[in-house]
N, C-alpha and C positions, 0 to 999 in steps of 0.2 A: 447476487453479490459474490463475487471472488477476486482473487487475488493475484497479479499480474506484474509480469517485468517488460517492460517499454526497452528492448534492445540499444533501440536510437538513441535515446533523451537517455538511459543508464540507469531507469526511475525505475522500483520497486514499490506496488501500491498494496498495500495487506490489511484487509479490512477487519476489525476485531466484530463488530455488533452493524446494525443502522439507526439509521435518525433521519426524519421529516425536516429539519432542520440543522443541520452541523456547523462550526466556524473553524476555523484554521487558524493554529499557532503553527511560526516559523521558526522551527530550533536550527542549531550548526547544520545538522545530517538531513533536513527535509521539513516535511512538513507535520503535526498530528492535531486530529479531527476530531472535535470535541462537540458530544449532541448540547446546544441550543440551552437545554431545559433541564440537564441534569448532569450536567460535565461531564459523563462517560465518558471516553476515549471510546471512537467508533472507526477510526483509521489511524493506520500511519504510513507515509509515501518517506523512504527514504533515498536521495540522490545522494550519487557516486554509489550508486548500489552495488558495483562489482569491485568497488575498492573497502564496499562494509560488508558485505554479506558473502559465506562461502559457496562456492560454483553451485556447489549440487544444488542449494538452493535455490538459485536464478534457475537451474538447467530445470526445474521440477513446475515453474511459475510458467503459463502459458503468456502469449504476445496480448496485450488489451487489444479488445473484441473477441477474442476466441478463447470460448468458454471450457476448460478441462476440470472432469470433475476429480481428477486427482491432486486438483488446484483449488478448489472450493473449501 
């Protein structure tokens, strides 16, 4: 599990916890990932992520599929 910015698509995925099971709410900024069985918030993806979130943070998020663990 870590946490990534999709260049192309402008999506930022950042994962708080896991879940065997998660569902998705759709807010304004994106998406956030709620485990199944105990409503934790176990992600949030947010799009326009270079119009919500400051550079160094994108520049710090590796591309999904490639795992940094200064990103984890």
């Amino acid at each position: 599990m870590y946490a990534y910015y999709d260049r192309e698509a402008d999506i930022a995925w950042l994962p708080t916890g896991s879940s065997s099971h998660a569902v998705s709410e759709e807010v304004e900024w994106g998406l956030v990932d709620y485990d199944a069985s105990t409503d934790e918030v176990v992600a949030i993806e947010i799009w326009g992520a270079s119009r919500r979130l400051p550079k160094a943070i994108l520049d710090a998020l590796p591309a999904p599929g490639v795992h940094s663990d200064a990103a984890a």
